[in-house]
C-alpha positions as a Markdown table, in Angstrom:
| # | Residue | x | y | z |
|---|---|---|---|---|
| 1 | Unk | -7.0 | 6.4 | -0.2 |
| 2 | Unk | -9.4 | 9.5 | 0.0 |
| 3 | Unk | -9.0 | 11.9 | -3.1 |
| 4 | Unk | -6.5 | 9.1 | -5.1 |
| 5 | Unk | -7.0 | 7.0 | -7.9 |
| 6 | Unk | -7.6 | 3.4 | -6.7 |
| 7 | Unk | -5.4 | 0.5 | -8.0 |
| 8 | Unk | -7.0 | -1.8 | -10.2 |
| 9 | Unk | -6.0 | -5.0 | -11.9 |
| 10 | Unk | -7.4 | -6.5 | -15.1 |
| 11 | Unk | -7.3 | -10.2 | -16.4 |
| 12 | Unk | -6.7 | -10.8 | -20.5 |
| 13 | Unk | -8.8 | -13.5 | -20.7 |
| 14 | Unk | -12.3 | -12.2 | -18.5 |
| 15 | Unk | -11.5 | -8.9 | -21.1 |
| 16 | Unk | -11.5 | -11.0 | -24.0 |
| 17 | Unk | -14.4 | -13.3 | -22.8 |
| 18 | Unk | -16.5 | -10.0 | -22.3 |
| 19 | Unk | -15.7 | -8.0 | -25.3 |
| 20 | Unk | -16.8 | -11.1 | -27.4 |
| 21 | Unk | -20.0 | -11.4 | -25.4 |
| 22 | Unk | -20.7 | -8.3 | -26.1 |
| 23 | Unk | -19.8 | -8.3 | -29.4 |
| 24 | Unk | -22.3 | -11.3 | -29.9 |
| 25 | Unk | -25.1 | -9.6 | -27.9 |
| 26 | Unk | -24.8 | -6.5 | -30.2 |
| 27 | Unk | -24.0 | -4.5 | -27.1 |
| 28 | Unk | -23.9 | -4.8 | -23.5 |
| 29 | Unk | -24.8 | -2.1 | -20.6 |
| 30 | Unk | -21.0 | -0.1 | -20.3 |
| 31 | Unk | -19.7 | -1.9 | -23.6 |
| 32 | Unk | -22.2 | -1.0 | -26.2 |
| 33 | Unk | -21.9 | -1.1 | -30.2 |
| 34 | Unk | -21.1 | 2.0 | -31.7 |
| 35 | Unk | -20.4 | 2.9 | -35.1 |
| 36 | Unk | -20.1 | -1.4 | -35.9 |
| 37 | Unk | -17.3 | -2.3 | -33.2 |
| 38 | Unk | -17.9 | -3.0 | -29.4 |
| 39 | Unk | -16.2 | 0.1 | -26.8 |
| 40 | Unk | -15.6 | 0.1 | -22.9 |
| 41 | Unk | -14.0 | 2.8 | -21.4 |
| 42 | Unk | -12.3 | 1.0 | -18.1 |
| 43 | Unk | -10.9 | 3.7 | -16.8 |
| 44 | Unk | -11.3 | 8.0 | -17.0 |
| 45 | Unk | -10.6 | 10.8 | -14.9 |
| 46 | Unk | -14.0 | 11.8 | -15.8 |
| 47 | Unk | -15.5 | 8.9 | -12.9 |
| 48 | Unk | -12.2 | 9.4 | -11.0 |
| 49 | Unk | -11.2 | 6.0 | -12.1 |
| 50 | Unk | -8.1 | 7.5 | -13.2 |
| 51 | Unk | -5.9 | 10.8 | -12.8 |
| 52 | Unk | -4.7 | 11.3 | -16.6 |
| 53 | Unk | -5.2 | 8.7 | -18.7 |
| 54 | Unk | -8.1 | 6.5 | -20.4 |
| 55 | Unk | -7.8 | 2.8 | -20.6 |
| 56 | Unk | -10.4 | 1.1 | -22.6 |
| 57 | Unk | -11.7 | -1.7 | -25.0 |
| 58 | Unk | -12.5 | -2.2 | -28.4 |
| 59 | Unk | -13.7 | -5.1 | -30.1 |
| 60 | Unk | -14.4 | -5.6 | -34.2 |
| 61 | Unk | -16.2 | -7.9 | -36.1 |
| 62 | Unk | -14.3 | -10.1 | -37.8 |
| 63 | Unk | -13.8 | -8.3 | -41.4 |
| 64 | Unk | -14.5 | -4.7 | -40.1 |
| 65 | Unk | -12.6 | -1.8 | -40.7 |
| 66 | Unk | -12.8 | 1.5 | -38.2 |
| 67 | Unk | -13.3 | 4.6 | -39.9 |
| 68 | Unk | -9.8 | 6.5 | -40.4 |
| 69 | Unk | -9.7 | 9.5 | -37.2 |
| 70 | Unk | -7.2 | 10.9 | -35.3 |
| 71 | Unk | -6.9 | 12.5 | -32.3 |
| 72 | Unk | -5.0 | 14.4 | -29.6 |
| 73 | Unk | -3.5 | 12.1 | -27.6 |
| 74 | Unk | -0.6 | 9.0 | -27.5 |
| 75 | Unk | -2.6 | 5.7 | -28.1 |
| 76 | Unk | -1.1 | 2.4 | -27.2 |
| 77 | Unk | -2.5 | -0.5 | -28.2 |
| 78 | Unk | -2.2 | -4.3 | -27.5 |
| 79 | Unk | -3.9 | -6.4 | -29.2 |
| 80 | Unk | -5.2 | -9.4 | -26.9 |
| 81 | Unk | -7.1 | -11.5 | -29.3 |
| 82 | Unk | -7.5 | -11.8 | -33.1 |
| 83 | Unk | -5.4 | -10.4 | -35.8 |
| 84 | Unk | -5.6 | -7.4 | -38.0 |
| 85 | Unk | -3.8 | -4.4 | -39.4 |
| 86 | Unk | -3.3 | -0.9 | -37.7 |
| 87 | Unk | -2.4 | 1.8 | -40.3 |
| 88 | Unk | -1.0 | 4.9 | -39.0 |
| 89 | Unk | -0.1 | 7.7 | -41.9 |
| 90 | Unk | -0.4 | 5.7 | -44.3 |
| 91 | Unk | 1.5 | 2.6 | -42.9 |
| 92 | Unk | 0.3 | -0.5 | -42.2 |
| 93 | Unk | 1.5 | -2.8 | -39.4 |
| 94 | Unk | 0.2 | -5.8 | -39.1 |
| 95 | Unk | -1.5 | -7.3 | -35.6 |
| 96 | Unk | -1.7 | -10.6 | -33.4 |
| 97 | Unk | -2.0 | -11.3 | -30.2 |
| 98 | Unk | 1.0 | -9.4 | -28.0 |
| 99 | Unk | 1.4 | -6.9 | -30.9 |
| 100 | Unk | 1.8 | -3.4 | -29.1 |
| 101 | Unk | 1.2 | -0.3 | -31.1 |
| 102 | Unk | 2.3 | 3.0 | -30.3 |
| 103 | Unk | -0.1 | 6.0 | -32.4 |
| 104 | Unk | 1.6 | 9.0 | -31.9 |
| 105 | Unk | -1.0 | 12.0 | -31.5 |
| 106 | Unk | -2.4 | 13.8 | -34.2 |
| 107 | Unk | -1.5 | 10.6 | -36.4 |
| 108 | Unk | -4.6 | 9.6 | -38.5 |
| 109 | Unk | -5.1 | 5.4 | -38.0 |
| 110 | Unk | -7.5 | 2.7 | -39.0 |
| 111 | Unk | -7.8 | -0.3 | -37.0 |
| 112 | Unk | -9.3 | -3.0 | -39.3 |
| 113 | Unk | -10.2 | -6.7 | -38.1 |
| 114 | Unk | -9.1 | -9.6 | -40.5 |
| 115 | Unk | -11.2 | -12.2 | -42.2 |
| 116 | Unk | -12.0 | -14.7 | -39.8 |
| 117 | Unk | -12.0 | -14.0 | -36.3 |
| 118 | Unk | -12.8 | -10.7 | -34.1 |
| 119 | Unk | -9.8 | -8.2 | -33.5 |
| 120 | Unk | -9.8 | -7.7 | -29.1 |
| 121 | Unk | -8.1 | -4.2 | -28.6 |
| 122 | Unk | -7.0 | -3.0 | -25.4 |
| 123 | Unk | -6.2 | 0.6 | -25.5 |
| 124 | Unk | -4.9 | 3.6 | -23.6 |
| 125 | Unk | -4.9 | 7.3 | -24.1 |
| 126 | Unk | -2.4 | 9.5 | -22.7 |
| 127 | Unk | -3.3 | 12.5 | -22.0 |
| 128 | Unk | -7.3 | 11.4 | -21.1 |
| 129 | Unk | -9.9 | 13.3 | -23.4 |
| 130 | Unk | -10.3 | 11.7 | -26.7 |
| 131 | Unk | -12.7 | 8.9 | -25.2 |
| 132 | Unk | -15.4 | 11.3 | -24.2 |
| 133 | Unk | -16.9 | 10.4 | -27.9 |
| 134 | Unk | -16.8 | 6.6 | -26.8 |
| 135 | Unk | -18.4 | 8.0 | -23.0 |
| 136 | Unk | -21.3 | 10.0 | -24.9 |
| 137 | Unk | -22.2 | 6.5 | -26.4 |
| 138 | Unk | -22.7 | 5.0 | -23.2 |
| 139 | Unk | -19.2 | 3.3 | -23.6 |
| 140 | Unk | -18.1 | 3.5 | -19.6 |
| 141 | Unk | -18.3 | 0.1 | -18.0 |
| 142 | Unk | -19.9 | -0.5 | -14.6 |
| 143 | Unk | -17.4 | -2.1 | -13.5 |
| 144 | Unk | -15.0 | 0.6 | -13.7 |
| 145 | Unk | -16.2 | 1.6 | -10.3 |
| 146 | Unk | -14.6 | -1.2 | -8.1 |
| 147 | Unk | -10.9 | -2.7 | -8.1 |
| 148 | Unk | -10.1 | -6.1 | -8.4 |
């Protein structure tokens, strides 16, 4: 497979297990706290780990709202855990687990966790580029580098 992007497969429930841990640990090595809300890029071109899109993690504190941004590429999210609202220009749709979100690019969106329990995101951006931000935290798991 020299010079190709390796398969990989991902369980729900070892994603959701970590994201919490980390959440509760303030931060782990590859899926620190930034800005308030656990990130882990699982997969970038920029490692080779993909060839054009990012798939990562995000996990928020139960009552936390992300700040509103936008950005230049698709975002599809699905929410694994936890419940919450996604706004996207101005409209709000609400979350659960299976929810799937389509943010077109350029759109601005806040992700906000509800009340009680921690909002598990798993998310991909097509075309790859707007997680750099979430690389330049330390944000790029180490496990990225093997396949399961």
């Amino acid at each position: 497979m020299s010079g190709k992007v390796a398969p990989r497969t991902w369980s729900h429930e070892e994603i959701v297990a970590h994201g919490l841990r980390a959440l509760a640990a303030g931060g782990l090595d590859g899926a620190p706290l930034v800005d308030g809300r656990v990130l882990s890029v699982r997969a970038t071109p920029v490692n080779g780990t993909s060839s054009s899109m990012a798939i990562g993690l995000a996990v928020l504190p139960a009552g936390y709202t992300a700040p509103p941004h936008s950005h230049e590429a698709e975002e599809l999210a699905t929410v694994l855990s936890g419940e919450g609202t996604i706004t996207i220009d101005g409209a709000e749709f609400p979350v659960r687990p299976g929810s799937v979100v389509l943010t077109p690019s350029g759109s601005v969106h806040i992700t906000a966790a509800g009340p009680r329990t921690p909002l598990v995101v798993w998310w991909t951006y097509a075309p790859a580029g707007s997680e750099q931000r979430w690389l330049d935290a330390g944000a790029v798991d180490s496990s990225s580098h093997r396949h399961t």
